[in-house]
Every structure is written in structure tokens, then in C-alpha cells.
N, C-alpha and C positions, 0 to 999 in steps of 0.2 A: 382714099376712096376704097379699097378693099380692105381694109379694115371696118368700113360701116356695112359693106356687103359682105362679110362675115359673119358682122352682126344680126344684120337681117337676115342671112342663112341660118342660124342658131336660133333665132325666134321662130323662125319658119315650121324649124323642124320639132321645137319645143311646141309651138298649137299644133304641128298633125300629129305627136306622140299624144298630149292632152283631148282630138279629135279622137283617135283610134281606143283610146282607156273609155271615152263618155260612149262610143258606140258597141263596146263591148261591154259595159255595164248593161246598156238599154237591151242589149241581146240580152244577154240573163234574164233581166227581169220579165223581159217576156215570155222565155224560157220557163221560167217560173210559173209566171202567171196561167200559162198555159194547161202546165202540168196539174197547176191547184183546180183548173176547173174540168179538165180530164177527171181526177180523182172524186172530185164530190159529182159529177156524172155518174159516176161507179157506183159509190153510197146510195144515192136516190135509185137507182135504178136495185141493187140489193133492197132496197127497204120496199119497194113497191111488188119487190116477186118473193118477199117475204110475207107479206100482206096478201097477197094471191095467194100464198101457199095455205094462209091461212083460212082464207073463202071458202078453198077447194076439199082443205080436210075435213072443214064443217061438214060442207054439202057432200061429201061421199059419206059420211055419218060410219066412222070406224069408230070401234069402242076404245075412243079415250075420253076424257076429263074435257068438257068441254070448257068449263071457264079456266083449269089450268092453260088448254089451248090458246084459247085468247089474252086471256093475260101474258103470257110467256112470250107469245106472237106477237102481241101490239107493241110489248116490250122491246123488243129486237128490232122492230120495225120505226121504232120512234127516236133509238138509238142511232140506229144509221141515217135515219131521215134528218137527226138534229147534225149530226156528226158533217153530215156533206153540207147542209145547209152553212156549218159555220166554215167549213174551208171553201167553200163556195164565196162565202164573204170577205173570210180571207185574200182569199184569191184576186174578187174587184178593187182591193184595197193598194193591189200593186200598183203604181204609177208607171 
């Protein structure tokens, strides 16, 4: 009899070791996930007051290169917008 309640103490404590590893996986990954969609917040939000920035130089009409402006601008702006966009997807992709 206390040799099978030994047994069953050793199982016991083999699923709350295997309980504590899957709930400490599921933390990271949310961890994770969290963090991925913090960051591609960041990028949309850079790309959109890049794009502002770019509005704003037009309409104060300083002497630069207007099409270098916007090119260069749209540039930067399309870069970050793809950039967060795909760790944005990254990010859903966590389970």
C-alpha cells in the first residue's frame, strides 16, 4: 500500500512539474506576443508622423526639392508602415 502511494506521489508531482513548464511556456508567449504588438504600434505610429511631417513641409513651402521631399518621405514612411505591419502579423501568429 505505500508503495503505490509513492507511486501516485511521483506521478502527482511529475504533472504539477509538467503543469508549471506548460504555464510558464504560455506566459512567454504572451509575453511575446505582447511585446510584438507594442512594437509594430510604434512603427505605425513613426510612419504616420512621418507622413505628417511630410504634409507639414510641403504646406510651410521651404525651399527644398519638392519631389525629392516626397519621395524620400513616402519612402520612410512605407518602410515603417510595412515594417510594423509584418510584426503586427507576426505578433497574431502567436498562439
Amino acid at each position: 500500500m505505500s508503495a503505490n502511494r509513492n507511486k501516485q506521489k511521483q506521478q502527482n508531482q511529475q504533472l504539477h512539474s509538467g503543469l508549471e513548464y506548460a504555464e510558464q511556456i504560455r506566459e512567454a508567449r504572451e509575453r511575446q506576443k505582447a511585446f510584438y504588438l507594442k512594437v509594430s504600434d510604434f512603427l505605425l505610429d513613426l510612419a504616420k508622423l512621418v507622413f505628417g511631417g511630410i504634409i507639414l513641409t510641403g504646406i510651410i513651402d521651404l525651399d527644398l526639392d519638392k519631389v525629392w521631399l516626397f519621395t524620400a518621405g513616402a519612402t520612410v514612411a512605407g518602410i515603417f508602415a510595412l515594417w510594423g505591419f509584418n510584426i503586427y502579423r507576426r505578433g497574431l501568429k502567436i498562439k
